[in-house]
N, CA, C and O atoms as a printed pandas DataFrame, in Angstrom:
     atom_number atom_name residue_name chain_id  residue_number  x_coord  y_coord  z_coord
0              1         N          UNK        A               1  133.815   42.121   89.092
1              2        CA          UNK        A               1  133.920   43.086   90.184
2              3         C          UNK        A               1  133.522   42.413   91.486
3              4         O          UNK        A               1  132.403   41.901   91.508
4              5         N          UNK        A               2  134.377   42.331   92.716
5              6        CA          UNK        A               2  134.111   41.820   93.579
6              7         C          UNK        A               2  132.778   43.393   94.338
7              8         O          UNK        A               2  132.648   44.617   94.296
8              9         N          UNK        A               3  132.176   42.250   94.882
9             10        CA          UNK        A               3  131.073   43.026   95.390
10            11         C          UNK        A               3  131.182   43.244   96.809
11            12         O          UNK        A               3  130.905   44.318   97.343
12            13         N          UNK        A               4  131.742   41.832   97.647
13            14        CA          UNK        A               4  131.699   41.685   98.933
14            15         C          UNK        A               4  133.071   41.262   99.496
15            16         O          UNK        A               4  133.876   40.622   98.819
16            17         N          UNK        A               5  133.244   41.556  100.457
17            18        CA          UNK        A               5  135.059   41.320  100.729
18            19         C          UNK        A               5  134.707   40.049  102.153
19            20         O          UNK        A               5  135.097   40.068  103.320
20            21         N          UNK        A               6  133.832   39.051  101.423
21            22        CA          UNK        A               6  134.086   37.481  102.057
22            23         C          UNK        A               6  135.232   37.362  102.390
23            24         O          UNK        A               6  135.489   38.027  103.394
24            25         N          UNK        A               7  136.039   36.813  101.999
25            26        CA          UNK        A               7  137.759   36.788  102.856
26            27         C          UNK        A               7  138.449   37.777  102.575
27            28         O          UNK        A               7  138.709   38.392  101.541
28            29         N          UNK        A               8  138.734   37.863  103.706
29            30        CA          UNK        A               8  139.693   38.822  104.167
30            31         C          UNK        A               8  140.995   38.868  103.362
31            32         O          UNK        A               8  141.637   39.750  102.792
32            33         N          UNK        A               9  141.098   37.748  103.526
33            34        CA          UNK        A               9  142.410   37.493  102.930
34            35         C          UNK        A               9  142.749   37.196  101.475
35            36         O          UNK        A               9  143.604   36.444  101.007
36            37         N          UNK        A              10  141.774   38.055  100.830
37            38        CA          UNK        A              10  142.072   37.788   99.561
38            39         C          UNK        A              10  142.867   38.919   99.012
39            40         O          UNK        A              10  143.604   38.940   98.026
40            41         N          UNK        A              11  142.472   40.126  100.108
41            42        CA          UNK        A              11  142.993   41.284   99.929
42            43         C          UNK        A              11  144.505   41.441  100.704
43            44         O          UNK        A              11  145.054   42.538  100.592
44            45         N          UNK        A              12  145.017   40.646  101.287
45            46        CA          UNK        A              12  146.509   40.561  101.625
46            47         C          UNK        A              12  147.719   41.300  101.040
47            48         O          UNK        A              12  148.855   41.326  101.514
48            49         N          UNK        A              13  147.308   41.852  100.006
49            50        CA          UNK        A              13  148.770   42.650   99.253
50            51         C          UNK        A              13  148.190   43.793   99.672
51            52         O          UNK        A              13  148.832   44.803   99.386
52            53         N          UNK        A              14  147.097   43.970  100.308
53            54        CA          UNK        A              14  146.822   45.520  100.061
54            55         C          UNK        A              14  146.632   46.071  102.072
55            56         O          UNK        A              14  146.710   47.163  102.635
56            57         N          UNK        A              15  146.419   44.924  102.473
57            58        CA          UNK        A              15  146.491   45.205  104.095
58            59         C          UNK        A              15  147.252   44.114  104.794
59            60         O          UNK        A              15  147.998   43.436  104.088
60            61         N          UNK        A              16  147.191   43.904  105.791
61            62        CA          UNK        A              16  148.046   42.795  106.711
62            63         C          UNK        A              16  147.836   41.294  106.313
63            64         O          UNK        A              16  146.643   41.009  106.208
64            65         N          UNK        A              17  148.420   40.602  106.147
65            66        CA          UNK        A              17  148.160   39.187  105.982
66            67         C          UNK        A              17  147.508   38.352  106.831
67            68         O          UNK        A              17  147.327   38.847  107.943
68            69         N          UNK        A              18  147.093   37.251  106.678
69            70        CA          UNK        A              18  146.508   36.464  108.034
70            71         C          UNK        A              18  147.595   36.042  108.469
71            72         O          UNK        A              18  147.599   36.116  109.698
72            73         N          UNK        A              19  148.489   35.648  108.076
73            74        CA          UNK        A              19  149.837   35.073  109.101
74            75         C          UNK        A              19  150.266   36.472  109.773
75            76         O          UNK        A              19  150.628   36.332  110.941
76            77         N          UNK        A              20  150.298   37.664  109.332
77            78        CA          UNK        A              20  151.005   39.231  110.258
78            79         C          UNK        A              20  149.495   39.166  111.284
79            80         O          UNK        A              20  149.756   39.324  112.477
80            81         N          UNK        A              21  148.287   38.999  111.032
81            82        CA          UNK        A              21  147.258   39.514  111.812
82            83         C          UNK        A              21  147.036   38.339  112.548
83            84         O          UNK        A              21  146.435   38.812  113.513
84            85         N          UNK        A              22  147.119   36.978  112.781
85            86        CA          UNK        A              22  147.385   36.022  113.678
86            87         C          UNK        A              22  148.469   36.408  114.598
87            88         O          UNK        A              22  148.176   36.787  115.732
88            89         N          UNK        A              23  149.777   36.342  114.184
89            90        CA          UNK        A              23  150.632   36.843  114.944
90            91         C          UNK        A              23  150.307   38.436  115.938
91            92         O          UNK        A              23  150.789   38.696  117.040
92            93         N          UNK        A              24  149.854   38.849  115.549
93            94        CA          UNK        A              24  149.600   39.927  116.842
94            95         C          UNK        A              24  148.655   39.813  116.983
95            96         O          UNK        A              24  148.439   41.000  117.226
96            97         N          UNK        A              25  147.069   39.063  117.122
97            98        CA          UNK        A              25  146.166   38.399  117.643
98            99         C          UNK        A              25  146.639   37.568  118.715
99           100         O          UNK        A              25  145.876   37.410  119.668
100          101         N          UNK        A              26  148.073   36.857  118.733
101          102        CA          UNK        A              26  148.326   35.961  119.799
102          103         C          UNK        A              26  149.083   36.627  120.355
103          104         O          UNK        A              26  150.120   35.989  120.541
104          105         N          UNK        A              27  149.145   37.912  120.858
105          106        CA          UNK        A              27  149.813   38.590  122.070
106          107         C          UNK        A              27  148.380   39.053  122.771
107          108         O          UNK        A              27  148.600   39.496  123.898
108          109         N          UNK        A              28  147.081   39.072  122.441
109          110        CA          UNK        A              28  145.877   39.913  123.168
110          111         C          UNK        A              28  144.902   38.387  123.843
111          112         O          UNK        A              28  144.542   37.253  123.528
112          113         N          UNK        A              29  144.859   39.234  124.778
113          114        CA          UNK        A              29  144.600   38.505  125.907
114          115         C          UNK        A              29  142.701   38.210  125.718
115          116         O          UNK        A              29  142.237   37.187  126.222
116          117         N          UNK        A              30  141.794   39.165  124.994
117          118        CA          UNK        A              30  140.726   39.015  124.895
118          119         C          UNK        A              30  140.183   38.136  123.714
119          120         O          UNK        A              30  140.081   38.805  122.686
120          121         N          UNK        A              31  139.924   37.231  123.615
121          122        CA          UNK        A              31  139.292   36.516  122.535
122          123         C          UNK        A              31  138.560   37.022  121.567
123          124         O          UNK        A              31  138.577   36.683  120.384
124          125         N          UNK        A              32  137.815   37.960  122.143
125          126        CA          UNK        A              32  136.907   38.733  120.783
126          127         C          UNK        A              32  138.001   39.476  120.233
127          128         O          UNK        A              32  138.331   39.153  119.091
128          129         N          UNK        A              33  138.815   40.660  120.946
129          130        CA          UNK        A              33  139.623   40.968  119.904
130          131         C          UNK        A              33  140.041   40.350  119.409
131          132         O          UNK        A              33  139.912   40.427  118.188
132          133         N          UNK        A              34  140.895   39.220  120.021
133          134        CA          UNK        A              34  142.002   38.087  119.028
134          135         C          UNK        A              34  141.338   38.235  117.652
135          136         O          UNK        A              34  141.982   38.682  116.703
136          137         N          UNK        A              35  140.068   37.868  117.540
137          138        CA          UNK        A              35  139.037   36.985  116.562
138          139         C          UNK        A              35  139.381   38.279  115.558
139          140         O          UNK        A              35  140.028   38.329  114.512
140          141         N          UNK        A              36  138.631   39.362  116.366
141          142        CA          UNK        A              36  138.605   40.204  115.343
142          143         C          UNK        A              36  139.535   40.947  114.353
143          144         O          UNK        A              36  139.160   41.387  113.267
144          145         N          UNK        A              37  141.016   41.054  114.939
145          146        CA          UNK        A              37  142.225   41.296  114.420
146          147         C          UNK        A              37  142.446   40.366  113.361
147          148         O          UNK        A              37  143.022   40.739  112.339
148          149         N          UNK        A              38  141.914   38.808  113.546
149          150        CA          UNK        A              38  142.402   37.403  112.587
150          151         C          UNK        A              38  141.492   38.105  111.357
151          152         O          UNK        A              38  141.847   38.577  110.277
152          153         N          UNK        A              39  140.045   37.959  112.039
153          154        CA          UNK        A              39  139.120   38.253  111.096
154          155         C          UNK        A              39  139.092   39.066  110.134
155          156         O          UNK        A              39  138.724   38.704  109.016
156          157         N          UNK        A              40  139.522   40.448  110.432
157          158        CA          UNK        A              40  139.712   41.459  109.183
158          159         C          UNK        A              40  140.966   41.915  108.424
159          160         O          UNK        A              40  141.104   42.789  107.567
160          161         N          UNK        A              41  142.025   40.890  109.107
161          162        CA          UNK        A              41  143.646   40.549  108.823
162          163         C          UNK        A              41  144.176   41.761  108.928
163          164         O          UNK        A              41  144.639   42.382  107.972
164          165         N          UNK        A              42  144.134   42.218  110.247
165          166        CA          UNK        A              42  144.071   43.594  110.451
166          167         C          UNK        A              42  146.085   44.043  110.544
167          168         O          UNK        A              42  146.692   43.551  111.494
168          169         N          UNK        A              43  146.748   44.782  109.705
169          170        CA          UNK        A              43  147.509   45.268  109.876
170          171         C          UNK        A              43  148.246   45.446  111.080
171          172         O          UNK        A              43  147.652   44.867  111.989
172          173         N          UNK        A              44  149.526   46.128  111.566
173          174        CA          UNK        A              44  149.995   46.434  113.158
174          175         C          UNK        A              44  149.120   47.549  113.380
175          176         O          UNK        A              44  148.302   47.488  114.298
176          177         N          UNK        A              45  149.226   48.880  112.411
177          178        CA          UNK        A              45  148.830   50.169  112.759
178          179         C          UNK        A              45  147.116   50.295  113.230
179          180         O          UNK        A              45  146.635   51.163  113.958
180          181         N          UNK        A              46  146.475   49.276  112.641
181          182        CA          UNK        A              46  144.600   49.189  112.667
182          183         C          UNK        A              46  144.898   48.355  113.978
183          184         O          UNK        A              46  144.159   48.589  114.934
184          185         N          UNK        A              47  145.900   47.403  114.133
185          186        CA          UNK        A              47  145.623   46.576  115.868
186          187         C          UNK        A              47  145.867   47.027  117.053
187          188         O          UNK        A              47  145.339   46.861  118.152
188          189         N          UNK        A              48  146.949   47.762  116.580
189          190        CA          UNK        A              48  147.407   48.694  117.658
190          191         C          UNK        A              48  146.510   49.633  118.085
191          192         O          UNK        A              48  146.527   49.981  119.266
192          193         N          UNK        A              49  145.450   50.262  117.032
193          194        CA          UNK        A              49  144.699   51.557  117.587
194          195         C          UNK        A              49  143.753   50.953  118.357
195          196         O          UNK        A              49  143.291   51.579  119.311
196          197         N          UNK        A              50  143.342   49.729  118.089
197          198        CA          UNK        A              50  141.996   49.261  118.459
198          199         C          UNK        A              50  142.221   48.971  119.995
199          200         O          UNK        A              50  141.585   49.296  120.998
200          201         N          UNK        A              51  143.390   48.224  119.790
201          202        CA          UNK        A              51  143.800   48.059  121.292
202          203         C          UNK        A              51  144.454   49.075  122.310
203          204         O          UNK        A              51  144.642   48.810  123.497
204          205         N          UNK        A              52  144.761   50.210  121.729
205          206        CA          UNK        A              52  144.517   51.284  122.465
206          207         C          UNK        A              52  143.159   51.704  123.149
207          208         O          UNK        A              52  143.164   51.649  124.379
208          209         N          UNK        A              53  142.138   52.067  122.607
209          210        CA          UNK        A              53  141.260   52.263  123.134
210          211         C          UNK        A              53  140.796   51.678  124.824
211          212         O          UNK        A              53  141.409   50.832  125.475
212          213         N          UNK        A              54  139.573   52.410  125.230
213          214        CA          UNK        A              54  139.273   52.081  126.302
214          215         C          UNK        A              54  138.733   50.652  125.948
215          216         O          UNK        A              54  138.898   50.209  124.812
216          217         N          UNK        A              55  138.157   50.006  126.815
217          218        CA          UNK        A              55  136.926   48.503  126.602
218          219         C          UNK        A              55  135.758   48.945  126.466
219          220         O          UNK        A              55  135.012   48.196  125.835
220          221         N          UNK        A              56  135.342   49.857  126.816
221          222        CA          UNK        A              56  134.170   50.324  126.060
222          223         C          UNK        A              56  133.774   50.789  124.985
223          224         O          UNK        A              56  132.681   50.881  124.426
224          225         N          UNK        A              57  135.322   51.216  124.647
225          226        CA          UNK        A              57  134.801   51.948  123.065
226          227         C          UNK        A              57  135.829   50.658  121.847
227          228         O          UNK        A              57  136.160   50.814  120.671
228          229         N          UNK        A              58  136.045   49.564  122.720
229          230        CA          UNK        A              58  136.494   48.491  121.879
230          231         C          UNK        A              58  135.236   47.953  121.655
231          232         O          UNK        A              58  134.992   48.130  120.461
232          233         N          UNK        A              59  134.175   47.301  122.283
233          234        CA          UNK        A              59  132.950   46.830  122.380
234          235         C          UNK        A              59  132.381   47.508  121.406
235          236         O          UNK        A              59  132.244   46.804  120.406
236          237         N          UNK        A              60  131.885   48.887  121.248
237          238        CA          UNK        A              60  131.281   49.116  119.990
238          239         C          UNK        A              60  132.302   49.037  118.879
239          240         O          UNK        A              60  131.905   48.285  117.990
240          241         N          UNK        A              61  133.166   49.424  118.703
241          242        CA          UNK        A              61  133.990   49.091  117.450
242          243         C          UNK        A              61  133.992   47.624  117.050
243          244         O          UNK        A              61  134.023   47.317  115.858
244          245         N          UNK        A              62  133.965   46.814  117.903
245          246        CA          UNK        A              62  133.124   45.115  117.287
246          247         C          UNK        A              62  132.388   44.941  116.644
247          248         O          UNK        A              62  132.199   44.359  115.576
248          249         N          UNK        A              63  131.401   46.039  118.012
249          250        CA          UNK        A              63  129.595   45.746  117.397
250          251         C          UNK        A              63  129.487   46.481  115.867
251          252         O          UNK        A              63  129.083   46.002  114.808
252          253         N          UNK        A              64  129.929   47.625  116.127
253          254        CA          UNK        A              64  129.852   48.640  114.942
254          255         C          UNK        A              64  130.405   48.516  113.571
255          256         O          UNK        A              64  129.740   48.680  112.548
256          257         N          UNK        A              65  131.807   48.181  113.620
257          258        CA          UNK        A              65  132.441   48.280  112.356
258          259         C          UNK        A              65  132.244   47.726  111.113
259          260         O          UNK        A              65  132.327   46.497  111.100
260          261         N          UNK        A              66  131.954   48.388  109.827
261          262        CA          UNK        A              66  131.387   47.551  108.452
262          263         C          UNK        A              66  132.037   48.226  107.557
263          264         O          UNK        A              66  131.334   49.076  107.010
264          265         N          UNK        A              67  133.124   48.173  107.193
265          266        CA          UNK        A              67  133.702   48.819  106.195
266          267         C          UNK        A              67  133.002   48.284  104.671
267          268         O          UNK        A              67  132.591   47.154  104.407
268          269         N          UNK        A              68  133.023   49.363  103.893
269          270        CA          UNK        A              68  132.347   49.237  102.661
270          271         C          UNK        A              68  132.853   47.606  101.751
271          272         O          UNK        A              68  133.925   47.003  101.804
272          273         N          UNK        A              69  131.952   47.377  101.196
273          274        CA          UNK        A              69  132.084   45.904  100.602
274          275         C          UNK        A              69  133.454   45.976   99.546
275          276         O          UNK        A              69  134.070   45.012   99.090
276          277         N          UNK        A              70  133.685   47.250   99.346
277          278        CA          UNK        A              70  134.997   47.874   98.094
278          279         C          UNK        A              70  135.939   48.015   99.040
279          280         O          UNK        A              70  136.999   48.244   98.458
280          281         N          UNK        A              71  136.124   47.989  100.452
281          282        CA          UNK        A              71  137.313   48.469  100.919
282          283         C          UNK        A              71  138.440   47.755  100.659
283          284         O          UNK        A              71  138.256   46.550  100.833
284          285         N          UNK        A              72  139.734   48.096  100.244
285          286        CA          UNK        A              72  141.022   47.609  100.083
286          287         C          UNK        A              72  142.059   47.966  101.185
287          288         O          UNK        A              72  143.145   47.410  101.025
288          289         N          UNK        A              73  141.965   48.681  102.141
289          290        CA          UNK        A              73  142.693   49.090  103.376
290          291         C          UNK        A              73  141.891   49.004  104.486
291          292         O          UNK        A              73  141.813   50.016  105.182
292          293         N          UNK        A              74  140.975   47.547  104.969
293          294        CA          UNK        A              74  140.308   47.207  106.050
294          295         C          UNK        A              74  141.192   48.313  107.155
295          296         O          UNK        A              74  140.665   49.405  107.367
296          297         N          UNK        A              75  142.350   48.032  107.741
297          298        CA          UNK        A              75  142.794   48.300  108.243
298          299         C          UNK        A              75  143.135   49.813  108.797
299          300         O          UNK        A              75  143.049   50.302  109.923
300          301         N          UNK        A              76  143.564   50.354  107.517
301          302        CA          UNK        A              76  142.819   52.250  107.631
302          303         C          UNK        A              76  141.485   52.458  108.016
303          304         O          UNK        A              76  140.978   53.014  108.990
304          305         N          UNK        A              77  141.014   51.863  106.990
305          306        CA          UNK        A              77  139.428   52.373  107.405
306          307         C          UNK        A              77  139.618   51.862  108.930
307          308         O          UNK        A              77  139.671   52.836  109.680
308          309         N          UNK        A              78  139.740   50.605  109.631
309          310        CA          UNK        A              78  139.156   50.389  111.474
310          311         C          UNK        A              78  139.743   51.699  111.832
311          312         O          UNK        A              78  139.099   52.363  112.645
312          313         N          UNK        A              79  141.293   52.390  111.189
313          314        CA          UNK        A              79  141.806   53.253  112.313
314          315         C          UNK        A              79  140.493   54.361  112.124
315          316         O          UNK        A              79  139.535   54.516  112.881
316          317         N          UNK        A              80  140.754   54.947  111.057
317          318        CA          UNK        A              80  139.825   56.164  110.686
318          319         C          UNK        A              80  138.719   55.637  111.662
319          320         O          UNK        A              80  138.868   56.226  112.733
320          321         N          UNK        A              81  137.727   54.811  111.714
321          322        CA          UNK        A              81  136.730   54.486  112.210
322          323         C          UNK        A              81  136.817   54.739  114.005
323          324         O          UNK        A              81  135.898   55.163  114.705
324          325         N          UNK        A              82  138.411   54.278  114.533
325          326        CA          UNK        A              82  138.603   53.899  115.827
326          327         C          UNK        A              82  138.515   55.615  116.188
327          328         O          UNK        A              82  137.632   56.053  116.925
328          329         N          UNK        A              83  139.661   56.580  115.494
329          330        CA          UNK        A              83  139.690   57.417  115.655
330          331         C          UNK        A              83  138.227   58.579  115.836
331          332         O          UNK        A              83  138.110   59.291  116.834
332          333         N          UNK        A              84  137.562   58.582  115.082
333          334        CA          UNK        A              84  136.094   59.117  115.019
334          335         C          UNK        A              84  135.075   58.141  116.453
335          336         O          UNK        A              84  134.203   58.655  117.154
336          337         N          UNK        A              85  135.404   57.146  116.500
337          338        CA          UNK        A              85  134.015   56.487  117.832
338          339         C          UNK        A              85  135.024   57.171  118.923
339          340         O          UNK        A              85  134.484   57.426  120.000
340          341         N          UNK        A              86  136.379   57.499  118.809
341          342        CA          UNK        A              86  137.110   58.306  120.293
342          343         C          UNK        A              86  136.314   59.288  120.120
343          344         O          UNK        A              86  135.306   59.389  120.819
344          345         N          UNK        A              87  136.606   60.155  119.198
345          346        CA          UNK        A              87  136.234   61.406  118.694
346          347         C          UNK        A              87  134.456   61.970  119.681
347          348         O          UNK        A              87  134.064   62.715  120.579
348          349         N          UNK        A              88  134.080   61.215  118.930
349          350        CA          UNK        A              88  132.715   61.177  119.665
350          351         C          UNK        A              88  132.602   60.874  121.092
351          352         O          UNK        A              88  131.970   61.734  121.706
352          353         N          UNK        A              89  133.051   59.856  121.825
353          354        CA          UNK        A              89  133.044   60.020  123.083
354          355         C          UNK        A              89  133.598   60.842  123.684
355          356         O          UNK        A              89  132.957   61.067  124.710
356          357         N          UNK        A              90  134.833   61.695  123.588
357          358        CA          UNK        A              90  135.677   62.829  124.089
358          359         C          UNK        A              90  134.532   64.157  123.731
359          360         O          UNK        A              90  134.542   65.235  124.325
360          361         N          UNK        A              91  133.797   63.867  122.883
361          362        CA          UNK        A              91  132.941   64.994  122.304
362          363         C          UNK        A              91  131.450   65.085  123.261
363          364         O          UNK        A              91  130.769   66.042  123.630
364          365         N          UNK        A              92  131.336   63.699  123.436
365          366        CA          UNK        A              92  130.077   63.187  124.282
366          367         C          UNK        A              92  130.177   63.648  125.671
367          368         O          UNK        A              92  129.278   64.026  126.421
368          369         N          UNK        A              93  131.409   63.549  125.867
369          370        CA          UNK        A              93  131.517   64.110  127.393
370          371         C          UNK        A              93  132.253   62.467  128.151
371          372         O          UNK        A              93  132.559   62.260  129.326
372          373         N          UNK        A              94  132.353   61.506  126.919
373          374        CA          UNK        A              94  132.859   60.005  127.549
374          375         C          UNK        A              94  133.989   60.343  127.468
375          376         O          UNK        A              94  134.160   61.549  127.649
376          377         N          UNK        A              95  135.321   59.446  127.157
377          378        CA          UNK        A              95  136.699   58.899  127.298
378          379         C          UNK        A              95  137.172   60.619  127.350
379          380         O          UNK        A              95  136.926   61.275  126.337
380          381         N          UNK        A              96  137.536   60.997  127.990
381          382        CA          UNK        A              96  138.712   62.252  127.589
382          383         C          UNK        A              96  140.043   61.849  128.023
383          384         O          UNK        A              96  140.503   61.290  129.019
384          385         N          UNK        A              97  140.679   62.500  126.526
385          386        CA          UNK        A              97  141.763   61.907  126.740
386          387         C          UNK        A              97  142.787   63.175  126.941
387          388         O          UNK        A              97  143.994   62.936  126.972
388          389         N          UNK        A              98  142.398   64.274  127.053
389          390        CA          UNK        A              98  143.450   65.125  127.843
390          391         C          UNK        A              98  143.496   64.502  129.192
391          392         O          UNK        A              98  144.557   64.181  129.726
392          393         N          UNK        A              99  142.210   64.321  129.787
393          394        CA          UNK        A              99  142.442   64.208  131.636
394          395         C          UNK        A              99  143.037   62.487  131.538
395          396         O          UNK        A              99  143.906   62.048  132.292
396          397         N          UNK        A             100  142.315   61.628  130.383
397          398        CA          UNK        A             100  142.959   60.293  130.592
398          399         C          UNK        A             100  142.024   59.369  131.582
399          400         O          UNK        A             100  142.138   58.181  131.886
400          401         N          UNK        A             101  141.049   60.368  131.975
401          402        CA          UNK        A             101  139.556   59.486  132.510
402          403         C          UNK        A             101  138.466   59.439  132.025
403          404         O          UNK        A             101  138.060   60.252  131.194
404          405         N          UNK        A             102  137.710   58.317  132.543
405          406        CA          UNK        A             102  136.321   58.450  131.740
406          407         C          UNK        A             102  135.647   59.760  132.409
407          408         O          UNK        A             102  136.400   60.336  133.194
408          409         N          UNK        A             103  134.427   60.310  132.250
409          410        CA          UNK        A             103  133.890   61.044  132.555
410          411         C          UNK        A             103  133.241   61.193  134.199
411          412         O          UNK        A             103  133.182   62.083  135.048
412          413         N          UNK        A             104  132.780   59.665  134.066
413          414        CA          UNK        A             104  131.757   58.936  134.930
414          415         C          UNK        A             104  132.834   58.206  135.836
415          416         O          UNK        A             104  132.590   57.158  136.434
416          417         N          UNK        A             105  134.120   58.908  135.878
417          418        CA          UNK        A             105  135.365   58.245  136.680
418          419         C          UNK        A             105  135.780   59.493  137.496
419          420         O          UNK        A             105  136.145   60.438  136.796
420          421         N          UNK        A             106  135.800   59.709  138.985
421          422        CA          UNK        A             106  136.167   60.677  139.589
422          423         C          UNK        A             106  137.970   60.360  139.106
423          424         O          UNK        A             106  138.644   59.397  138.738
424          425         N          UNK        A             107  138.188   61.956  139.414
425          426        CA          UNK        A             107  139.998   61.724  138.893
426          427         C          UNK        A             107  140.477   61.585  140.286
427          428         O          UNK        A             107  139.731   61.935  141.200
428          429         N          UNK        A             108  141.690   61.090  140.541
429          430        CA          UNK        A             108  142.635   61.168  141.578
430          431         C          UNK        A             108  142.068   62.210  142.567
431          432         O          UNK        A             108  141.448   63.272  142.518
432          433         N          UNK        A             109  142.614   61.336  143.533
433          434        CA          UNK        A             109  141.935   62.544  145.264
434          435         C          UNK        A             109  142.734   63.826  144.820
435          436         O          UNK        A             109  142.169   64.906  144.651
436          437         N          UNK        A             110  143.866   63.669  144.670
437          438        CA          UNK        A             110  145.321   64.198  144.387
438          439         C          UNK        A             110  144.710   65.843  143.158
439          440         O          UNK        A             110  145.139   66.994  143.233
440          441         N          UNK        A             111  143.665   65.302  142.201
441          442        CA          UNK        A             111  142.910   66.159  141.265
442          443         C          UNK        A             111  141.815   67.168  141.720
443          444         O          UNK        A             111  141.632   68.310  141.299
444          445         N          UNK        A             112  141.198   66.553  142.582
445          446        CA          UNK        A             112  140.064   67.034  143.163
446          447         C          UNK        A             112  140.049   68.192  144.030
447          448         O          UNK        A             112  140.855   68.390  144.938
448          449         N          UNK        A             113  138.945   69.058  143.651
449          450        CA          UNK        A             113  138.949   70.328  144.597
450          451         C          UNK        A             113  139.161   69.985  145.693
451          452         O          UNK        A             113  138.776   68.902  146.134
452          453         N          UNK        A             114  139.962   71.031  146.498
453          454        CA          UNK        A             114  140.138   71.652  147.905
454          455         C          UNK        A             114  141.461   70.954  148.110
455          456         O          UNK        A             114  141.833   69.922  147.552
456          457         N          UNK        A             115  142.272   71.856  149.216
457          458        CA          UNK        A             115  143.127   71.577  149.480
458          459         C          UNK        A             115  143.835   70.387  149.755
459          460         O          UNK        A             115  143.380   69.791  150.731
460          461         N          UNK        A             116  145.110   69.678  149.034
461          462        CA          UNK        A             116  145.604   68.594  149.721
462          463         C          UNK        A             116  145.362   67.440  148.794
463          464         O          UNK        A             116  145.820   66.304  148.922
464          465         N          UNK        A             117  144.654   67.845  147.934
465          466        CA          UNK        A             117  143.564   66.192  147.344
466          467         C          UNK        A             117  143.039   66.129  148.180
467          468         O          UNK        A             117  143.427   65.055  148.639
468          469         N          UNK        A             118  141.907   66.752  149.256
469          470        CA          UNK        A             118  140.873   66.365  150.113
470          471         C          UNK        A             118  139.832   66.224  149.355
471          472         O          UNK        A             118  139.825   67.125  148.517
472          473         N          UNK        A             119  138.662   65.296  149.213
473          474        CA          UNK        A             119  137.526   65.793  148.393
474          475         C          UNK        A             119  136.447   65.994  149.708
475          476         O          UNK        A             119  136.614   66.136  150.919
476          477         N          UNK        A             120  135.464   65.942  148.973
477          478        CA          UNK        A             120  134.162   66.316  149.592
478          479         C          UNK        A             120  134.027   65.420  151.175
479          480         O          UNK        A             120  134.627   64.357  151.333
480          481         N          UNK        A             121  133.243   65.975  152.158
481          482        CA          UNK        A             121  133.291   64.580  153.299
482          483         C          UNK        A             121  134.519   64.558  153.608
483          484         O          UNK        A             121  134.372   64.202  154.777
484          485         N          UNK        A             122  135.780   64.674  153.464
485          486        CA          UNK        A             122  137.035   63.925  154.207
486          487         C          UNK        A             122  137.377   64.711  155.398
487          488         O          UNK        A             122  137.680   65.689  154.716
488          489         N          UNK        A             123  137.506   64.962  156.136
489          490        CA          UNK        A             123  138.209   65.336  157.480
490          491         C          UNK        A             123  139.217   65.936  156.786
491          492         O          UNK        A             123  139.610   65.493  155.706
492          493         N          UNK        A             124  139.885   67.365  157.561
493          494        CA          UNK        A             124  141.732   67.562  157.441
494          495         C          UNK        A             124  141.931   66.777  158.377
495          496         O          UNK        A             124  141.077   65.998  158.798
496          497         N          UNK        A             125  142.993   66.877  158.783
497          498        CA          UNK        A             125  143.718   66.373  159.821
498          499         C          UNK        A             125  144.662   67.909  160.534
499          500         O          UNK        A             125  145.705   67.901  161.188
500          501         N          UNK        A             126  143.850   69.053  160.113
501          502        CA          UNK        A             126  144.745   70.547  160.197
502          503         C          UNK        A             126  143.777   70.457  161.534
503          504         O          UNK        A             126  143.788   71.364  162.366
């Protein structure tokens, strides 16, 4: 009984290969992801979600992610995982993704109370 899932790639029939998870590692521009996509031979559907995310909630999904030593779908599990750390920040009051801003991100002048997209302080010009 394997206990610990040391390479990644031993599990290849059952998630992305290292040659499929290299190959879309070398379209991302950030090195830690690169690494980490190689590293857990992450499928399209688990690379794609990850790299959806904001950069902040990619950073903990680095720091964070430990899929069980039994996992056979690394790759489900990151989504499931990616999906739930959104979950929580949209819940937290972080990433919302109806408005599509962070929280701690004023939206468009264009969004903002008072007439015109004027916000607070601006002059009309009426």
């Amino acid at each position: 009984v394997r206990m610990a899932k040391e390479h990644p790639e031993e599990n290849s029939e059952q998630d992305g290969d290292r040659d499929s998870a290299a190959a879309i590692a070398a379209d991302v521009d950030d090195p830690a992801l690169a690494e980490f996509i190689v590293h857990w031979c992450l499928n399209e559907r688990g690379a794609t979600k990850l790299l959806s995310l904001e950069p902040e909630l990619q950073k903990q999904i680095l720091a964070e992610f430990a899929p069980p030593p039994h996992a056979t779908n690394v790759s489900e599990k990151l989504f499931q995982f990616c999906v739930r750390v959104q979950k929580t920040a949209a819940d937290a009051g972080g990433w919302s993704q109806a408005s599509g801003h962070h929280a701690a991100t004023p939206p468009p002048a264009a969004l903002r109370r008072g007439s015109g997209g004027l916000g607070a302080g601006q002059a009309s010009s009426e």
